[in-house]
Structures are given as C-alpha cells and as structure tokens.
C-alpha positions as CSV (number, residue, x, y, z in Angstrom):
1,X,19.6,36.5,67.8
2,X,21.9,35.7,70.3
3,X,25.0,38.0,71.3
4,X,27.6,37.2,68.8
5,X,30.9,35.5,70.2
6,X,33.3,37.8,67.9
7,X,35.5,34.6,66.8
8,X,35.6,33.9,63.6
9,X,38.2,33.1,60.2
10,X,37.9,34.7,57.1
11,X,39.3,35.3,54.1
12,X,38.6,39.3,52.9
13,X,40.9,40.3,51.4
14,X,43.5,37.7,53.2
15,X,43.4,35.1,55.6
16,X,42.1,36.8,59.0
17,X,42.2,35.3,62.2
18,X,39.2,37.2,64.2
19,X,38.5,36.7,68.3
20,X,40.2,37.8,71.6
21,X,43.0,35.7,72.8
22,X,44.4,34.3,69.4
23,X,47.5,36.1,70.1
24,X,48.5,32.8,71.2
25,X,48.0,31.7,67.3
26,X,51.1,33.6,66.2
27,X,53.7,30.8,66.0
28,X,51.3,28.9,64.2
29,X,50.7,31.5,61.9
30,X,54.1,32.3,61.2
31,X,54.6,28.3,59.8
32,X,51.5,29.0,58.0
33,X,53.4,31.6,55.7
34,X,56.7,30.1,55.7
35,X,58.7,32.2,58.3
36,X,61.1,30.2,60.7
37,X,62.9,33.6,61.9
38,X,60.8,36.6,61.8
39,X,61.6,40.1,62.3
40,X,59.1,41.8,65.2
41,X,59.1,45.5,64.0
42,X,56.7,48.1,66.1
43,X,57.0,51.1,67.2
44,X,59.1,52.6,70.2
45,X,56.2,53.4,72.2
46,X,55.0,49.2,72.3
47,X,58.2,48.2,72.2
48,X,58.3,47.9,76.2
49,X,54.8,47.0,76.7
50,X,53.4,43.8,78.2
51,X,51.5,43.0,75.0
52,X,54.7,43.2,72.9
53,X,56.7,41.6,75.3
54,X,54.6,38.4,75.3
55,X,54.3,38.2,72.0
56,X,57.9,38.0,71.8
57,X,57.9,35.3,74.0
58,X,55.4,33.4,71.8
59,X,57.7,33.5,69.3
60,X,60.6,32.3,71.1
61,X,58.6,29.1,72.9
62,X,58.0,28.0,69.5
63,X,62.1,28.2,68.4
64,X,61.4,31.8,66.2
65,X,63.9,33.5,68.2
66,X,62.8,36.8,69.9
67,X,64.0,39.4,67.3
68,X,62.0,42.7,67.5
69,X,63.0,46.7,65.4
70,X,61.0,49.7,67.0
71,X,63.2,52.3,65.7
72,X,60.0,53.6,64.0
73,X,58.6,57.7,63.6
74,X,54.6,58.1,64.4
75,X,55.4,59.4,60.5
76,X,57.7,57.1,59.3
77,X,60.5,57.5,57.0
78,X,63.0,56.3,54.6
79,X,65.9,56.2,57.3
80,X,63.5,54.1,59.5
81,X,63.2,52.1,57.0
82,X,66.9,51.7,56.4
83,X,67.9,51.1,59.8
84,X,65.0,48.3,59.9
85,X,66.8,46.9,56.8
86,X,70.0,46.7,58.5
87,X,68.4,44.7,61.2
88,X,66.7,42.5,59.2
89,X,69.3,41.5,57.3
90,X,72.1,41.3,60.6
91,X,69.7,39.2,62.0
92,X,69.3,36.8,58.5
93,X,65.4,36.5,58.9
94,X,63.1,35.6,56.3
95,X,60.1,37.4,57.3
96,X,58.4,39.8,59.3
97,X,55.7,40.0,62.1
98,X,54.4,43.6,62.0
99,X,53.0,44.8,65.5
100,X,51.0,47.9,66.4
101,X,49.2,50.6,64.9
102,X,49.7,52.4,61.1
103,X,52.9,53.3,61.6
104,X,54.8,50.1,62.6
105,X,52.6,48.0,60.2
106,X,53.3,50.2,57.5
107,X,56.8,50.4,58.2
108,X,57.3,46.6,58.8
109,X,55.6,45.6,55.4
110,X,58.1,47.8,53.5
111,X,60.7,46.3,55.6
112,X,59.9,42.7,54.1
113,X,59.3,44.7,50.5
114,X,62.5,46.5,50.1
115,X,64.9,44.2,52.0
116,X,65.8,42.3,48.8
117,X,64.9,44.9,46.2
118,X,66.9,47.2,44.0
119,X,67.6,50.7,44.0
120,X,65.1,53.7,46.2
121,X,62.1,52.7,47.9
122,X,61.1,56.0,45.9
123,X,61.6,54.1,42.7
124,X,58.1,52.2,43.7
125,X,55.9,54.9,44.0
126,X,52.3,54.1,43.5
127,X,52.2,55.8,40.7
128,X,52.2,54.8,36.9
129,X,52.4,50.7,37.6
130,X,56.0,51.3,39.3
131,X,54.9,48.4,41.7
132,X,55.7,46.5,38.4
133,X,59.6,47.0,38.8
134,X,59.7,45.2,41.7
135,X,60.6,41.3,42.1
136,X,58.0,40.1,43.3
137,X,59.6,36.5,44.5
138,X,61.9,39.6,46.7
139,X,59.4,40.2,48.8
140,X,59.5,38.1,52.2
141,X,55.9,37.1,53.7
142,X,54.3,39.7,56.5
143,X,52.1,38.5,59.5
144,X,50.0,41.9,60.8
145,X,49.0,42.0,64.5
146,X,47.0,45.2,64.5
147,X,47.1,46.4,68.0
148,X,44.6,49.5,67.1
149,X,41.5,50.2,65.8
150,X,42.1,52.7,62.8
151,X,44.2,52.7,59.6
152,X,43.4,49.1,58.5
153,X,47.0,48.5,57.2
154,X,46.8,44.8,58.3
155,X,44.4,44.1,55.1
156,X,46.4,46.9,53.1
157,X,48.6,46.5,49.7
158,X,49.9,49.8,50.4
159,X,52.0,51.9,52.9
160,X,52.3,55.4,53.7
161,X,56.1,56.9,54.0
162,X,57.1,60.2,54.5
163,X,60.1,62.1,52.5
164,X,62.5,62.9,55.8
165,X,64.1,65.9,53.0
166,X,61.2,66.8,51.4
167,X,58.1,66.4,54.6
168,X,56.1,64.8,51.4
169,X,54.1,61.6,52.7
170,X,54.5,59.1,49.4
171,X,52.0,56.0,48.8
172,X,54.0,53.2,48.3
173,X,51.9,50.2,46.4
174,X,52.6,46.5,45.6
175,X,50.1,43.5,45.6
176,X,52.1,41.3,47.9
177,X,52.8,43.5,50.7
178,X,49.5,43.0,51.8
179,X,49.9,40.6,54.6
180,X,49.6,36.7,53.9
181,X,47.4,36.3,57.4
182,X,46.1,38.4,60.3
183,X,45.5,38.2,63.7
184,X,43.1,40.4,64.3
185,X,42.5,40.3,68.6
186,X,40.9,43.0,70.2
187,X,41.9,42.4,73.6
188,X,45.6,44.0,72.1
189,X,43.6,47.5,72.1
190,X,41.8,47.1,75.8
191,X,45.4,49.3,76.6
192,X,45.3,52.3,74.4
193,X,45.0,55.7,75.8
194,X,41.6,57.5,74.9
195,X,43.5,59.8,72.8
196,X,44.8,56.5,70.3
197,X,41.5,55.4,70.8
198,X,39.5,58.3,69.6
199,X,42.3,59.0,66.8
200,X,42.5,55.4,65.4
201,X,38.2,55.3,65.8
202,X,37.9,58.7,63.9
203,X,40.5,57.7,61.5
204,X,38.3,53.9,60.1
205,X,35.2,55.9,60.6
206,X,36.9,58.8,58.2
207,X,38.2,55.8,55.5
208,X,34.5,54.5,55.4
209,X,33.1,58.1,54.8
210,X,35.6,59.1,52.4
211,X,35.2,56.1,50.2
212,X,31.3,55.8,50.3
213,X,31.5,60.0,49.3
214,X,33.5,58.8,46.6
215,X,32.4,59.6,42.8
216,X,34.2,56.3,41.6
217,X,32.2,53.1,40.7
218,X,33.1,50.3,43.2
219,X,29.4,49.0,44.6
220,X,31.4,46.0,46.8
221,X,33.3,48.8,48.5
222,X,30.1,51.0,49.0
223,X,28.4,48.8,51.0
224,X,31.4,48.0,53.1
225,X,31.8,51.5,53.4
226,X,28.5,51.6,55.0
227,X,28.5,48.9,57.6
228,X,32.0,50.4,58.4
229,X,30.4,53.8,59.5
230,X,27.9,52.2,61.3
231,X,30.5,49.9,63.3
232,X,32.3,52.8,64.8
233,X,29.1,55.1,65.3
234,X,27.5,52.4,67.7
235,X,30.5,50.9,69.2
236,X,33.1,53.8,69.7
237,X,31.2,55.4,72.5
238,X,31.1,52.1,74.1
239,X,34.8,51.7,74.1
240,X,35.4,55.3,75.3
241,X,32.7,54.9,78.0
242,X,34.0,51.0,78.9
243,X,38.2,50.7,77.9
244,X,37.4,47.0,78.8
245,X,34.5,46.4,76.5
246,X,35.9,43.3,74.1
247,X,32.8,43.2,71.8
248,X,32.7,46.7,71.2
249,X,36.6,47.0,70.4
250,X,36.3,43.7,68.2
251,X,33.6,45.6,66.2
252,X,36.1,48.6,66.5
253,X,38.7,45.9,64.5
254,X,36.1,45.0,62.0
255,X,35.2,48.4,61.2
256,X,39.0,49.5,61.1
257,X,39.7,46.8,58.6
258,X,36.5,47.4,56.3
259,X,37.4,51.0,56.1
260,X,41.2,50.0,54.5
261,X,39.2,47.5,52.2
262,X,36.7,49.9,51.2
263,X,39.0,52.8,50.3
264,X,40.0,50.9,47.2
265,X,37.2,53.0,45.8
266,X,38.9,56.0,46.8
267,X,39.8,58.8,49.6
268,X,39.6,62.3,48.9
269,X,40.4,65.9,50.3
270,X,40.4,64.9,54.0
271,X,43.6,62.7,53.8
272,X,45.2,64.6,50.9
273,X,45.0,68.1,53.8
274,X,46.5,65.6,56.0
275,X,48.9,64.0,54.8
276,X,50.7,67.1,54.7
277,X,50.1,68.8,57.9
278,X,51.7,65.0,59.5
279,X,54.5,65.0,57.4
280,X,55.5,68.2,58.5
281,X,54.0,69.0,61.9
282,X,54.3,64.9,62.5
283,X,50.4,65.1,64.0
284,X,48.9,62.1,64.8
285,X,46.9,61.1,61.3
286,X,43.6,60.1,62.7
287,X,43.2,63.0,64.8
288,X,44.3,65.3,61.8
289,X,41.7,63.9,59.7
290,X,38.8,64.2,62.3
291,X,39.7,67.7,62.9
292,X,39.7,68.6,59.2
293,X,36.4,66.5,58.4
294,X,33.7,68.6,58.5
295,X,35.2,71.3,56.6
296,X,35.7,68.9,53.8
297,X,32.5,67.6,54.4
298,X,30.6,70.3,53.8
299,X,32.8,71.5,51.0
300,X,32.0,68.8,49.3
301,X,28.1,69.1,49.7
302,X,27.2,70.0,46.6
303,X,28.1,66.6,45.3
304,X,27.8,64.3,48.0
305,X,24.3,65.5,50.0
306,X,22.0,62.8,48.6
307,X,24.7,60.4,49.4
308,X,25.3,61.2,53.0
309,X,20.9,61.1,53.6
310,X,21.5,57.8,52.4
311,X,24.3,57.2,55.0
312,X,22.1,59.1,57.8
313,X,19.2,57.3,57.4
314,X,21.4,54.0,57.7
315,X,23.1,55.0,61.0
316,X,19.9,56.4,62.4
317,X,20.3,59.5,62.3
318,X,17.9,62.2,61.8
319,X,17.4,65.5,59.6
320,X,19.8,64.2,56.4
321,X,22.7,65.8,55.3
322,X,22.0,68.9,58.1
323,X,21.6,66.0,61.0
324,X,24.5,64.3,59.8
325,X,27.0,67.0,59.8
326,X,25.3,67.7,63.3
327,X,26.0,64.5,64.2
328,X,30.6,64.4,63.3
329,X,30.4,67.8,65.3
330,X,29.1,66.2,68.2
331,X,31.2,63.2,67.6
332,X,34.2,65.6,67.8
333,X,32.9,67.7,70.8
334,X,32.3,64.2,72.9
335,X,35.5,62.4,72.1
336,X,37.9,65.7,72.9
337,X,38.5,66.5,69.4
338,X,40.5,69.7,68.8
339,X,38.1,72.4,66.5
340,X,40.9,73.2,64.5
341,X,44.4,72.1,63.3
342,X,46.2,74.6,66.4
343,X,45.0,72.7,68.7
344,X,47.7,70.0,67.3
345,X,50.8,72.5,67.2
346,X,49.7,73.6,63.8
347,X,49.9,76.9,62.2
348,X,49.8,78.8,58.8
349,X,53.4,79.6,58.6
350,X,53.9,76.6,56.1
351,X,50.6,77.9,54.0
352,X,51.8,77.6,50.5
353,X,54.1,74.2,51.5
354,X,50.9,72.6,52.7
355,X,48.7,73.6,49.7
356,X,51.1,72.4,46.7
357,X,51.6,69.4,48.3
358,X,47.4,68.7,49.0
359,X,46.6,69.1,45.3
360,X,49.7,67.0,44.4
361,X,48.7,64.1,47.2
362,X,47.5,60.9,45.4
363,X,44.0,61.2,47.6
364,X,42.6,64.8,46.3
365,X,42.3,62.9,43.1
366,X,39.4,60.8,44.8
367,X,37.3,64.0,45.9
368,X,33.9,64.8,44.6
369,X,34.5,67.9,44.2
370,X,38.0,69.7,42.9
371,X,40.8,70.3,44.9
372,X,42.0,73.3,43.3
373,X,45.0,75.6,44.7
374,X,42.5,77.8,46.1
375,X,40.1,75.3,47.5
376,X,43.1,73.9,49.4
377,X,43.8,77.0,50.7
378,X,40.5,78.6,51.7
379,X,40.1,75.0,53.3
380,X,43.3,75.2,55.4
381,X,42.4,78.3,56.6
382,X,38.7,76.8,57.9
383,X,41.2,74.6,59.5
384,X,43.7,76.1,60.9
C-alpha cells in the first residue's frame, strides 16, 4: 500500500472536510450551511495568531465580513458566554465559525445555541431530556475548525461549561449543536507548543480508553475506540519528535475526532476527577486527565483487565494488562507529564469540594467500577 495522501470527505457523524490546506474551504463552507455573516469565536490565546488571522481574511475575501469573539476562559463559563452573546447579536450574524481547541469550540457552539433561546443556559442541562426545551429552529448553524488534536468537540452534540459561582463543570447537550460541517486541517496544529500537543494527544487517547473500558453496550463505538488508541500511540511520538510532521498530526485529527465519537458509549472516573480539579484550579483538561489515568486505570482493574489485553495486544504491546499500564507510565514519563496533580498548582485543600462534585459529575456514572465517596477520595489522594 502506498503512503496515504490524508485528504479525504466524510460524513461520521457530520460532513468532514479532511486534508492540509482546506482552510482555504471555509467561505465555501460557510454557504454550504447557510451563513452570510458569521461570528469567529476562539480563544484569546489564537486570537492574534497568523492562523486566525488568515482565516479571518478568508472570510472577508468572500464578503462574510471579519467578525471574530476570543473573550473565552481555558474553562469557560456562563459570563463568556454572555459577553459572546452580546457580540453576536451587536454584530446581527446568523451563525458562527468556531476556531481552536475545546474551549473556544465549546464555547462557540453554545454561542449559536443560546443566542435565540429562552431563559439560563443551566435550564439545558444534559440531564433528564432538558435538550428538549429548547427550540430547535433557535439554534443558528456552527462551522468547527479544530486547530488541536484532543477533545474532539468539532464532531460533538455537547459542550462542557463551567459554573463561574459554583466551580461545577456542567454538560450541556442538544442534537443540533453538533456542527453542520468540519474542516478538519492538520497543518492548523503544526504551531502548538509541546505542552498543547501532549495535553490535547493524551486527552483523545484518554476519550478512546475510557469508552472502550466502558461497561455499556455500544459495539460501533468499541471498535472506534480501538483504532483511536492506536492512532495516537503510533503517531504522537512522531509529532513530538517532528512538530512539522503533517501525516502524523492528520492521524492526530482522526484519532481526536474518533475519540469524541466514541465516547457516546461512555467516560468514566478519569474525567469525572477532572472536571473538578479544572473548574476549580482552571488546569488544562488533557493534562489533568493524563496525570490522573493510571490511578483510575488500575482502580478499575478488577473489571476492565481482560479488556485492556485485548487493547494491548492491538497496539502491540506486550505483557497484557501489566505491559499496558507499563506502557501510559512511560507515555507520561516521555511526553513531560506531571506524576501527580501538584505538579499543576493543585492541592488537597479543596478535598471534600472536589469529591462531592466527582460522584455527582455526569462521567463517574460511566465507570466500571463505582465511584463511591470514598473511592473518590482515596483516588484523589493517589493523585494529588
């Protein structure tokens, strides 16, 4: 077989533009979905850079004017999302391009959700169907330029925001926020700094292990899953050891995007001890989860070891559950992963905050094994 060329369409689970240099695609993809004057929402630390810049400019050649909103957290929350409302309605547009990593694609799609809608983002909690008070015809269309390899957002019908009063990350669900069409171009990552590199890598190689170690019955999502954790073990050393390596971040995409697609069978008790220790330490999510996996990991061995020997034997990896386990350390060692939580600013003095709100979190009700009070606990301590 010949070396793949990495350009491609698809449709899984929306229309996906796949291949370096279809950046220039965006105008066209705008009229695809109906926008004549999008909303460019980021965050602050793109907002300045060349990438962004030029996509701006795309916009504008093509008579979308060259509107962009990067008042956005690396945890953002509701007043982010109000002041990106304002914006969006000053500015009368009917749509929104969401640019960057997790946290301005998450923010932009509930930008273009709640612009129109009634009543508290809070009121659509995904929880109990509450997507279902939402008008649907409300919601404005989303293009998702993903310009990092990690949370998979751009193929999401969910975003993460967190409580600014109460440090609580909430999951907030509807079918159509999930983008009507990606562009998904690795040569937007060939920029990152290691750091967002490793974190965004170790964050879609943490959604793939977490949803193939989950106890729910989704087979499509299992095998995606699989490939996923195979996509970042082979090519994320490539990308930290060549920055300019475009097949090995396009396969860094891929895998970022299966992992968000394959976590409809579930997450578990890595991201529900995350998603506290970022609401309320504001640590970047990827690196939070890779530094709490293998204490999850092995707390879950009891119901997940035939599982991950299934998984080792795929990647190629020796000695089962044992060798795999081996084989995260040594991921973490090699790619300047913390050993524990302090090295991010984090400490126990928030011990009982963080617990309540693990065993609450939507994810703990995905792990194999219970998350009890105490679990959380003993588990934070491992971590911390």
């Amino acid at each position: 077989m010949t070396t793949p060329t990495l350009t491609a369409d698809w449709s899984y689970p929306t229309a996906i533009r796949f291949g370096a240099g279809r950046i220039q695609e965006l105008a066209d993809a705008c009229a695809q979905a109906g926008i004549t004057r999008p909303l460019l929402v980021t965050d602050r630390g793109l907002a300045d850079l060349p990438i962004t810049q030029n996509a701006l400019e795309l916009l504008e050649a093509a008579g979308l004017g060259k509107a962009m909103f990067a008042d956005v957290d690396p945890n953002p929350t509701e007043l982010n999302l109000a002041a990106g409302i304002e914006v969006f309605k000053a500015g009368g547009h009917d749509g929104v391009v969401v640019f960057g990593g997790g946290s301005g694609i998450d923010l932009g799609k509930l930008i273009a959700f709640m612009a129109d809608q009634p009543g508290s983002i809070w009121d659509y909690e995904d929880a109990r169907n509450q997507w279902s008070r939402a008008n649907a015809d409300a919601i404005h269309p989303i293009i998702a330029v993903p310009t990092t390899a990690g949370t998979g957002s751009e193929v999401g019908r969910a975003s993460v925001l967190t409580n600014s009063l109460t440090h609580v990350k909430k999951i907030i669900f509807h079918p159509k926020i999930l983008p009507a069409l990606v562009i998904s171009d690795p040569e937007l990552t060939i920029g990152l700094p290691e750091v967002i590199t490793v974190g965004t890598g170790m964050d879609a190689f943490i959604h793939s292990l977490e949803a193939f170690s989950s106890p729910f019955y989704h087979p499509m999502s299992q095998g995606i899953a699989l490939e996923g954790m195979r996509l970042v073990n082979e090519n994320l050393p490539r990308v930290i050891a060549d920055p300019t390596d475009v097949v090995a971040r396009g396969h860094m995409m891929s895998a970022a995007s299966m992992g968000a697609v394959a976590f409809q069978k579930g997450l578990g008790a890595i991201h529900a001890l995350s998603h506290p220790v970022g609401a309320i330490y504001n640590t970047h999510h990827g690196m939070t989860n890779a530094v709490v996996m293998p204490f999850v990991v092995a707390f879950n061995r009891p119901a997940i070891e035939s599982r991950i020997v299934q998984a080792a034997a795929y990647l190629g990896i020796a000695g089962g559950f044992d060798g795999f386990y081996a084989h995260i350390m040594a991921m973490r060692k090699d790619f300047g992963v913390p050993d524990r939580l302090s090295g991010l600013g984090v400490d126990d003095q928030q011990m009982d905050t963080l617990c309540a709100a693990a065993i609450a979190d939507p994810c703990a009700g995905g792990n194999p094994v219970e998350l009890t009070l105490e679990a959380a606990r003993t588990l934070y301590e491992q971590c911390i």
